[in-house]
Structures are given as C-alpha cells and as structure tokens.
C-alpha positions in Angstrom: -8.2 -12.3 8.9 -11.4 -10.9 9.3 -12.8 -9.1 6.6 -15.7 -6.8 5.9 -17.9 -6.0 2.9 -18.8 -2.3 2.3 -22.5 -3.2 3.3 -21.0 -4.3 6.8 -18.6 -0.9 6.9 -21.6 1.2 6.1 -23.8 0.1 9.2 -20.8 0.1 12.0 -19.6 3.5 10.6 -23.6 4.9 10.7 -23.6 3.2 14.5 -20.6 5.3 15.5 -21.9 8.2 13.6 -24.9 8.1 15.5 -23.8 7.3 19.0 -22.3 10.2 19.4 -25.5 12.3 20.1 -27.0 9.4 21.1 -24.4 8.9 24.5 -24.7 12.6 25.6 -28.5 12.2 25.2 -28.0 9.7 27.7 -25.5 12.1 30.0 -28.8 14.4 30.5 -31.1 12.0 31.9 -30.3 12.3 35.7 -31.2 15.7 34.9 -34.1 15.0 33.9 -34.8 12.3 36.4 -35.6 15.4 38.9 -36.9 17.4 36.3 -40.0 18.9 35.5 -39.8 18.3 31.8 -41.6 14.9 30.6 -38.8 12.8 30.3 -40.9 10.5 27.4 -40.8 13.5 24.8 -36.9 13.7 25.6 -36.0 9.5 24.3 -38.9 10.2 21.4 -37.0 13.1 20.6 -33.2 11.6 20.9 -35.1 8.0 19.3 -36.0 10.4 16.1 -32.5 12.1 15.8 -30.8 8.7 16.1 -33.0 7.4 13.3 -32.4 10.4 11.2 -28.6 10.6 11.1 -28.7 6.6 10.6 -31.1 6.9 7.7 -28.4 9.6 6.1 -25.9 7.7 6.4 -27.3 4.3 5.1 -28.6 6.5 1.7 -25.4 7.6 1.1 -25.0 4.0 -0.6 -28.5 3.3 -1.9 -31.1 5.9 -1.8 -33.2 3.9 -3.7 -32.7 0.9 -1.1 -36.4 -0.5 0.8 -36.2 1.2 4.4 -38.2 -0.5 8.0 -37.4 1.7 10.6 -39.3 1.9 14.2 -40.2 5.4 14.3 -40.1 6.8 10.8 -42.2 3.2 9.3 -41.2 2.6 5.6 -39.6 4.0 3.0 -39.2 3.2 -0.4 -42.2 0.4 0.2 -42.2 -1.2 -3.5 -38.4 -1.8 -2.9 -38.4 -5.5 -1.3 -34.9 -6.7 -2.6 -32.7 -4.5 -0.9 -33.8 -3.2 2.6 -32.5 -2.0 5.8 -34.5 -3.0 9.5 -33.6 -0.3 11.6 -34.0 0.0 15.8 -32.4 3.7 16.1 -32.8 3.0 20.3 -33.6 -1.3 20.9 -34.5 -0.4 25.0 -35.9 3.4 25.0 -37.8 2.5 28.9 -33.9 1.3 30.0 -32.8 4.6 28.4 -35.7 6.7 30.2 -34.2 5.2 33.8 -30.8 6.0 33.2 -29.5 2.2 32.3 -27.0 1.5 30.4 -28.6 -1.7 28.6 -30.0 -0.8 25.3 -28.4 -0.6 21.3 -28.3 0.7 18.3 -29.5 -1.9 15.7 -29.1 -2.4 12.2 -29.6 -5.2 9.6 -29.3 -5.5 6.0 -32.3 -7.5 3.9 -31.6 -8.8 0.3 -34.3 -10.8 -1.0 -35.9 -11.7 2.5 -33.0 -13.0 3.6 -31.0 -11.4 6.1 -27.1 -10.7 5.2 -25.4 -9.2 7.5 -26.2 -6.9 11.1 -25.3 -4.8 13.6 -26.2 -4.4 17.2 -24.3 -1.5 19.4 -24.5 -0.7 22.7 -22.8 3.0 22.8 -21.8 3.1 26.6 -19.9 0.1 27.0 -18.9 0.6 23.7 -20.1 -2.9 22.6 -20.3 -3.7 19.2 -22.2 -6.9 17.7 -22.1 -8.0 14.2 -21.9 -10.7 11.9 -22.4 -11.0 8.0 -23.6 -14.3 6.4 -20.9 -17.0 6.2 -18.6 -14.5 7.9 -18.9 -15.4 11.8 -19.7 -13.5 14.5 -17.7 -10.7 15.9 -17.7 -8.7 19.5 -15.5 -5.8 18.5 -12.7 -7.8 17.2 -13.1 -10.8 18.7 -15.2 -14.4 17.2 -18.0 -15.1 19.5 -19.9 -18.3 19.8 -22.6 -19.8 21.3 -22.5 -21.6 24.5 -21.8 -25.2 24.8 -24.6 -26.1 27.5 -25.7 -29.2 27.1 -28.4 -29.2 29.9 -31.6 -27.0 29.8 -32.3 -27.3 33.4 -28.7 -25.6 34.2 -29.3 -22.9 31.5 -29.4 -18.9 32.2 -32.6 -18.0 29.4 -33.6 -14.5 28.9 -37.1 -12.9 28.0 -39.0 -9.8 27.8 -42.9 -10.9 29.5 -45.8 -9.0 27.5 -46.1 -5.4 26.2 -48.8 -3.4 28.8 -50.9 -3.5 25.7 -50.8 -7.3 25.3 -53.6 -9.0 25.3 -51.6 -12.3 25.3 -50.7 -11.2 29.0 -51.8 -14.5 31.1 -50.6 -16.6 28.0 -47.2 -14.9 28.6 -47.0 -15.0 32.5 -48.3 -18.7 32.1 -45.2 -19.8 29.5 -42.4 -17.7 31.8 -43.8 -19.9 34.7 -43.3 -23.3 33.2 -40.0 -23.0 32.0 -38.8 -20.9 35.0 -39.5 -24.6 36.4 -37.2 -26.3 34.3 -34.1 -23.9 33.8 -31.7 -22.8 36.4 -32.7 -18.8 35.7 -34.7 -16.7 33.6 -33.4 -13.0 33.1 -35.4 -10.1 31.9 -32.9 -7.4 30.6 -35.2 -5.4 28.3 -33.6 -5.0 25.3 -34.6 -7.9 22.6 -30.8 -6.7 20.6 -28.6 -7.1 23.5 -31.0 -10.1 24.6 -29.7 -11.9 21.1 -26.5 -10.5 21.0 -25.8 -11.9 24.4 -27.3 -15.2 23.3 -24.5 -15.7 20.4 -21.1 -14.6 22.6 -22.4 -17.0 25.3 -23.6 -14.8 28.1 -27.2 -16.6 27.9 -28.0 -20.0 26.5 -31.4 -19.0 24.9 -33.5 -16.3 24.2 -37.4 -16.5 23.7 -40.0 -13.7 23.5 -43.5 -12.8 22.0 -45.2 -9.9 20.2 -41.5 -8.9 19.2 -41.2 -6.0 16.1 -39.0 -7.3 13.6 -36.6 -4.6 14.0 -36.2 -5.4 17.7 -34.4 -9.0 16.5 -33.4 -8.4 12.3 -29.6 -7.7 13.2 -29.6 -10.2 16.0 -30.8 -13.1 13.9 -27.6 -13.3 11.7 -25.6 -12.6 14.7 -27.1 -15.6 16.3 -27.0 -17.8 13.5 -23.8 -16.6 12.2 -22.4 -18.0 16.1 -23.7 -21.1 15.4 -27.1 -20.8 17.5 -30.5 -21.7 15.9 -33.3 -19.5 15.2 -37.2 -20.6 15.2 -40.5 -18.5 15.0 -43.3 -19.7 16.3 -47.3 -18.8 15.9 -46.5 -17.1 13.2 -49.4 -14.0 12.5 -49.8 -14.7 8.4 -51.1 -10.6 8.7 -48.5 -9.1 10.4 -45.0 -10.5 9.6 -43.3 -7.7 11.3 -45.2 -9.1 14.1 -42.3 -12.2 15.6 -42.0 -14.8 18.1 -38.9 -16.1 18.3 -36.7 -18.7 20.0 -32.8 -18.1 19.7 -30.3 -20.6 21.0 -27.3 -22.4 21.6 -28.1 -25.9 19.3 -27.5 -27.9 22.1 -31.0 -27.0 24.3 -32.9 -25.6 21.4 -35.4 -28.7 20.5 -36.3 -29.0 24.3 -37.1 -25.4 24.9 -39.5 -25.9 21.3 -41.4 -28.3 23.0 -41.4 -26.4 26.9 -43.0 -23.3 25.0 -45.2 -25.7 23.3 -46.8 -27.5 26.4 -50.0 -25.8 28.4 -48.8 -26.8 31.4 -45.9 -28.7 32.8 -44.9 -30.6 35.8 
C-alpha cells in the first residue's frame, strides 16, 4: 500500500490548489488568440499567480524552508538544507498557443539531494510523483521505465536551443546525429512532462541543454525513482542551476552517453 509522507501530501495538495486558477487561465486563451491584448503579459501574469498560491501553500509547513522558484528567484537564500525547486507553469509558450502539454512542478531538496517531487499536468489531470525509495506513481498507479533494449528502435525526446542560445549550431548538430541512430526524436516542449513521460514509459530517453534546474528538479526523482538513470553532462561550475541532462530507461543509457559525446557520426 502506497504511502505518502507529509512533505509529498503538501506539494500534490499545493498542485491542486493551484490548478484551479491555473485551468480557467487556460479556458481564456482562444479569447485571447483573436485578441487585441498581448497574450505574453496574460501567461506572465497567470505564471506569477500560480507561483504565489504555491509559495503559500508550501510555507504553511516551513516558512523558514530555502525557496528556487522561476519567477520569484530565491528566497530564504542562506537556507540550503531544506529547499523547494518550483516551475509554477513547466511549458508557458505551449500555454500561450492553447496546448494542453505543460505542468505544474514541484520538488523537495534536503541537503542537495532531492527527496521527493511532483509534476502535474492540470488538463488531463495527470499527476507525477515519486519520493525517494518510494517508487513512482501516475495518479495511483507504479510507473516504470521502458524495457527497450535497442537505441536505434527508441522514441527520444528533446527541447533544441533557447532563441537566446548561443550553443545553437552545437545543438542542431547533436539532434542531427542521433536522429540518425534512433527510430524518432520528439520535441514536446515541456522538460516536466518530457521526464515524466520518460519514467511511465511513453519515451525511452530524454536529453536536453541549457535546462533551469527547476524545469527537471521534480522529474529527476520521478525518473530515478522508476528505475531510469540520470546523468549531467558539461557541467557549468558557475551556474549550477544551469543543467544538461540525459534521463533514461538503463537499458540504452551508456550508448546515448557516448552518441551525445561524438562530433560527428556515421
């Protein structure tokens, strides 16, 4: 019988709490599709309100608790122990266009380690999470990840560059060469939903530069917790918010390693 801990309770009840706004945000923008109002202030503005009721909620347990959120930055900086990573909206230009693929996500830090996460897509209602040594959930159902054996029959999902990346040919270049050696490569835009899908099965690998840590913090435990591996590559020693990351199932995950690492392949 599955059980949760009150940190794990605490992030799916702020998820819930906060996708309530967050879904009839998303019921206005057709409207504003033909509008004249700029559609960008509109997500900033529903991003913001997200973050703020999920912020209230978490400090209802610890206000004194370390905070990394997208929009708001940092709170309670000298508090490194105990921290929260918070996306409020993990695919805002999907949520601009009217599509149905992006998440809430939250993860819980103690001691740089990551404990336990949750990533929540409110319109199909789509909950991720997984604590450490707990497993994996979908709702209410164990997910694992998939049993391919073969990377050349494997469905891998990325992102490509940011349009201020200057890493952009490097980028292009890497989706190239392994686009040769899988069967497809899938570019959903949200990093979340890209991991969360990664440990239920849906893809068998996930790769992706220039990530923020908040993008990936709840879907690293998620991952691991359904048995896939997790690797960061090119680390930047300056930024380590700054990630690139390989998720996947353990089967493929030392030959897509060495694909990212080649210049140029075959």
């Amino acid at each position: 019988m599955r059980l949760n801990s009150p940190k794990i309770n605490l992030i799916m009840k702020a998820c819930q709490k906060a996708s309530r706004p967050l879904i009839r945000d998303f019921g206005e923008i057709e409207n504003l599709q033909v509008s004249s109002k700029a559609p960008g202030d509109f997500v900033s503005s529903a991003d913001k309100r997200t973050e703020k009721i999920i912020i209230e909620e978490l400090q209802k347990a610890g206000p004194d608790y370390g905070i990394i959120s997208e929009e708001i930055g940092v709170i309670n900086k000298a508090n490194e122990n105990n921290r929260w990573i918070i996306d409020p909206i993990d695919g805002t230009f999907n949520f601009l266009h009217g599509i149905p693929q992006f998440a809430i996500s939250i993860a819980y830090e103690e001691n740089k380690e990551i404990l336990c996460g949750v990533v929540f897509n409110p319109i199909t209602n789509e909950m991720f999470c997984a604590e450490k040594g707990n497993g994996a959930y979908l709702n209410n159902s164990r997910i694992r990840v998939s049993g391919k054996k073969k990377i050349e029959n494997a469905m891998i999902v990325t992102g490509g560059p940011k349009q201020i990346s200057k890493i952009k040919e490097k980028i292009f270049s890497e989706y190239v060469n392994i686009s040769k050696k899988v069967a497809n490569v899938r570019k959903f835009g949200s990093a979340a939903l890209d991991m969360a899908y990664v440990a239920c099965g849906r893809f068998d690998a996930y790769w992706q530069r220039e990530l923020n840590y908040w993008d990936i913090a709840a879907g690293i435990i998620i991952v691991k917790e359904a048995g896939g591996f997790i690797n960061f590559f090119e680390e930047d020693k300056n930024n380590l918010l700054n990630k690139n990351i390989i998720a996947s199932n353990p089967i493929i995950h030392e030959e897509l390693r060495e694909l990212l690492g080649k210049k140029d392949i075959e």
